[in-house]
Backbone bond lengths (Angstrom), bond angles and torsions (degrees), N, CA, C in turn:
res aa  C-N    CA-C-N  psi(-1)  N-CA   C-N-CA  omega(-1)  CA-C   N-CA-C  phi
1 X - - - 1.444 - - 1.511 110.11 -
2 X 1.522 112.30 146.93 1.482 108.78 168.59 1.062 121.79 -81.38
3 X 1.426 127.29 146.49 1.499 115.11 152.41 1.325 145.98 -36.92
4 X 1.054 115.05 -6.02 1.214 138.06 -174.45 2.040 113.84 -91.70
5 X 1.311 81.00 -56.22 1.815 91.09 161.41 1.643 130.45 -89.48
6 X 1.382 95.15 3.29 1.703 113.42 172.32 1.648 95.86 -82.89
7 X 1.419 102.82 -41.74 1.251 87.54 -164.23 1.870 135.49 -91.15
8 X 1.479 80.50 -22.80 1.334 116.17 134.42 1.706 135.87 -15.92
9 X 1.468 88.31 -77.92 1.762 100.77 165.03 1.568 111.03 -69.10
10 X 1.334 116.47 -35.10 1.828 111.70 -177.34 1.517 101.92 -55.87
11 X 1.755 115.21 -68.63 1.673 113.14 157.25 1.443 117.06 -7.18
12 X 1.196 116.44 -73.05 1.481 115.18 -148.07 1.834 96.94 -80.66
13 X 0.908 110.10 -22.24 1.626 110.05 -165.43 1.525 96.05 -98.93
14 X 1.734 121.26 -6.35 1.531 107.47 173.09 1.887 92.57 -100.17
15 X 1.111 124.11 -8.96 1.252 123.94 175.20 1.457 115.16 -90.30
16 X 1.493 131.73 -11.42 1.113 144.99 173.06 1.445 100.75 -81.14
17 X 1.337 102.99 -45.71 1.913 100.12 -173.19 1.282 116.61 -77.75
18 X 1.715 115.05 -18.02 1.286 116.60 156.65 1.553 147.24 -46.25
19 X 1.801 83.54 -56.02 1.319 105.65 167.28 1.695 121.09 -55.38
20 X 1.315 119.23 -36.13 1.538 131.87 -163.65 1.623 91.30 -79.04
21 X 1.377 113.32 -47.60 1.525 123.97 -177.99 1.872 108.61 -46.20
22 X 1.448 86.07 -46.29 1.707 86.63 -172.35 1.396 111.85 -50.11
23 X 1.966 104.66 -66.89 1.370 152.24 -172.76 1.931 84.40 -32.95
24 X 1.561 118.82 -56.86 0.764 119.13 -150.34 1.782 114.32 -83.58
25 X 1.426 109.56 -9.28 1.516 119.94 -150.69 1.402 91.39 -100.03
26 X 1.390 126.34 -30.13 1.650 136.30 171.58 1.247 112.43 -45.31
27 X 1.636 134.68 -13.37 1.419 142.49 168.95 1.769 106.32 -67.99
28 X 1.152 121.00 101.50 1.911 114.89 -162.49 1.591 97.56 -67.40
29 X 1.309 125.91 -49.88 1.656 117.22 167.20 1.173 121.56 -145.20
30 X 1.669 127.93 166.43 1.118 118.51 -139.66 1.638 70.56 -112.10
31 X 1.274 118.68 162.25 1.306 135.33 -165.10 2.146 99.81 -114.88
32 X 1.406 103.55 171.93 1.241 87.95 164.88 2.134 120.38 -136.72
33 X 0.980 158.23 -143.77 1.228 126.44 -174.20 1.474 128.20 -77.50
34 X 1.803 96.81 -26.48 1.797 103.29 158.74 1.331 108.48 -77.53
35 X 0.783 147.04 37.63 1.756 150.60 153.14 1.680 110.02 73.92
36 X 1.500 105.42 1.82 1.426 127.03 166.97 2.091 111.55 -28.98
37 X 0.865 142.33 74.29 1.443 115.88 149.79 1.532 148.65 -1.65
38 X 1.043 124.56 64.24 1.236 110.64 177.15 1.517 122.50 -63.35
39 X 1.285 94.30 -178.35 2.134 100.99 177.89 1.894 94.88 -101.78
40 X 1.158 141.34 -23.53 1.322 131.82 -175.25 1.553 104.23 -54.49
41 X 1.582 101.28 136.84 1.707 94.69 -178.97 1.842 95.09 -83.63
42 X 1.515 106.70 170.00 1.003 120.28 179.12 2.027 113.26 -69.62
43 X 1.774 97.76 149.07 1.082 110.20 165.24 1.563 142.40 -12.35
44 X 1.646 100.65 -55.74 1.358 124.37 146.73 1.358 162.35 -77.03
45 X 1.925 84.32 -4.46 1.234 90.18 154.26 1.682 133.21 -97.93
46 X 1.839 94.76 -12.62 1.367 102.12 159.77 1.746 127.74 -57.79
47 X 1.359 104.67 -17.97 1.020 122.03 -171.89 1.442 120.54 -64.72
48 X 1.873 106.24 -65.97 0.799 147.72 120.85 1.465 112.20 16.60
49 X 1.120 99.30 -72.10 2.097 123.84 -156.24 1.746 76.52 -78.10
50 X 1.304 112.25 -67.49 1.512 107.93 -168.84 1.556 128.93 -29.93
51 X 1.372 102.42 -73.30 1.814 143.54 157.43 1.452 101.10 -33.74
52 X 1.321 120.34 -83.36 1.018 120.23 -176.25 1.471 131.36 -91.90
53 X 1.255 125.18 -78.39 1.233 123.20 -158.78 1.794 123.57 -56.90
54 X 1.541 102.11 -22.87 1.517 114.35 -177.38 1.568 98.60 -89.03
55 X 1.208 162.10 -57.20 1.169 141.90 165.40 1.607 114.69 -35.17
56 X 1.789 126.34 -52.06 0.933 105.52 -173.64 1.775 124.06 -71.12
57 X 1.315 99.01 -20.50 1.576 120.62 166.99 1.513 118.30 -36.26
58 X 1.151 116.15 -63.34 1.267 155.05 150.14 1.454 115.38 -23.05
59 X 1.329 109.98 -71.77 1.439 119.40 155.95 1.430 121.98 -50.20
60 X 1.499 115.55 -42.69 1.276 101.65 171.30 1.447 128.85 -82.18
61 X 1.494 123.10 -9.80 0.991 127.78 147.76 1.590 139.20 -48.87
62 X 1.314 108.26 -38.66 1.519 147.15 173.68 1.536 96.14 -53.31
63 X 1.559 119.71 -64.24 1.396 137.16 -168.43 1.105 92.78 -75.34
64 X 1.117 149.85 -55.72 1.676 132.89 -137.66 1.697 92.42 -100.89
65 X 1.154 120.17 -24.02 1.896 121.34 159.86 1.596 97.21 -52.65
66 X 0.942 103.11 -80.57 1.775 105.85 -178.06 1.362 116.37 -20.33
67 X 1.297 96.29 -70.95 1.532 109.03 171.67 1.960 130.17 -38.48
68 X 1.915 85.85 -36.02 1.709 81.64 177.11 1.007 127.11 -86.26
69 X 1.469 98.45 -14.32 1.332 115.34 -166.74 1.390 102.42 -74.63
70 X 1.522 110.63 -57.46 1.958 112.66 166.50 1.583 127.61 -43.71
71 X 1.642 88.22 -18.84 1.569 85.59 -169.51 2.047 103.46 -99.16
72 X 1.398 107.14 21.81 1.656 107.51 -162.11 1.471 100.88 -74.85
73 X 1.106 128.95 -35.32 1.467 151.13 -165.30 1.837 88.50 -55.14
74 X 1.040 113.16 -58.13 1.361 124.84 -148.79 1.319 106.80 -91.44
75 X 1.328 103.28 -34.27 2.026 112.31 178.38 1.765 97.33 -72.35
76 X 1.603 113.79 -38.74 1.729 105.68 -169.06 1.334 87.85 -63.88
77 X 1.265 148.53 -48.52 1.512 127.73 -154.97 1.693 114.24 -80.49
78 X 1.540 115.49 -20.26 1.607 110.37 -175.50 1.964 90.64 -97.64
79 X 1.172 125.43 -44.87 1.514 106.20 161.14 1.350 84.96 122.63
80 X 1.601 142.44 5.34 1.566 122.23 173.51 1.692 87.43 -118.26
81 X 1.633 98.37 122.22 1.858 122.24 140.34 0.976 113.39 -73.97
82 X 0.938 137.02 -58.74 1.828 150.22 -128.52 1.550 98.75 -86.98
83 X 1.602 127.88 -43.27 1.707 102.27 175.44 1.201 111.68 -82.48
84 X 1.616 127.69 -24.66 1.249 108.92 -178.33 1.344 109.42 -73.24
85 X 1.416 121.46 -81.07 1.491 105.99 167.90 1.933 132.82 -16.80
86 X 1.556 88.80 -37.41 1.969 67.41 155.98 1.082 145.90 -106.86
87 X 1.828 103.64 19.45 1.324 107.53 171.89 1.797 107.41 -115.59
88 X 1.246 121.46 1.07 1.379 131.02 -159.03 1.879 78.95 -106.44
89 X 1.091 111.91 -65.15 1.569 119.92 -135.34 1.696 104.50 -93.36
90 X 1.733 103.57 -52.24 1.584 114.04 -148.40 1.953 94.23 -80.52
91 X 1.301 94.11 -61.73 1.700 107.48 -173.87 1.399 108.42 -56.66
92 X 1.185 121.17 -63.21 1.723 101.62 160.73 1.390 122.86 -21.94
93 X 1.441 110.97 -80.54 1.160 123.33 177.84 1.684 115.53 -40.86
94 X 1.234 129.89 -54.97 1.320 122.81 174.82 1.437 109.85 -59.22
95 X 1.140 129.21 -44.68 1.478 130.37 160.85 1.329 122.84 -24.84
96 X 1.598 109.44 -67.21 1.301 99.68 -177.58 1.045 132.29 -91.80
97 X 2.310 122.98 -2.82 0.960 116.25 171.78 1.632 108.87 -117.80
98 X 1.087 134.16 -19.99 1.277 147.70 164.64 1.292 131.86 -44.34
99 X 1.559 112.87 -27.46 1.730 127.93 -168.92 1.221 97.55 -89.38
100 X 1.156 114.77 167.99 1.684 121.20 -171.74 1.976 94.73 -95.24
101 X 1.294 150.51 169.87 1.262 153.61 -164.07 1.803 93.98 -86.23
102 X 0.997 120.09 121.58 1.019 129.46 118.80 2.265 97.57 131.62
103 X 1.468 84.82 -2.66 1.687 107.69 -177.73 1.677 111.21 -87.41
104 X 1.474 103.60 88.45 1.313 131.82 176.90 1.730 119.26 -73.84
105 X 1.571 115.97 -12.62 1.268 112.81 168.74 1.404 129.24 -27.77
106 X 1.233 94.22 -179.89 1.591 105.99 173.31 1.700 115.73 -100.98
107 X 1.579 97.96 103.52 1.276 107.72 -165.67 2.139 85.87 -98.41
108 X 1.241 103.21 141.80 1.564 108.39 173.86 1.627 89.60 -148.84
């Protein structure tokens, strides 16, 4: 096989596990054998959280550093750090390492 179609199949089979992740995260909680509710999110959405949302988290953290950092020039002359940095830098960052796995809420 080429590399090319090796890599190919890794793609499609990390996009297959995606899809099932999604399919699967639409369950709101996982119950337990008395039909009890728990608060743990489901299987797939850890999955999910894994695969997806924490790399892009990450990334957006990555970017919005960049961003403050470009934007320092302009923050030293009006005299506020503190909101940009906590909406560029901090909240990202608590986002993607702060949340417990698989807890997609609305963190503000």
């Amino acid at each position: 096989m080429s590399a090319k179609f090796t890599g190919l199949s890794i793609f499609a089979g990390a996009a297959l596990a995606l899809c099932a992740a999604a399919a699967s995260a639409s369950n709101p909680a996982d119950t337990n054998l008395d039909g009890d509710t728990q608060g743990t999110p489901s299987s797939g959405a850890i999955a999910a959280d894994i695969l997806l949302m924490r790399p892009l988290s990450f990334l957006g953290t990555v970017l919005g550093t960049v961003v403050f950092v470009a934007g320092l020039p302009i923050e030293a002359i009006t005299g506020d750090f503190s909101g940009p940095a906590k909406r560029l830098v901090v909240e990202p960052a608590k986002y993607t390492f702060d949340r417990p796995l698989g807890d997609t809420g609305d963190h503000q």
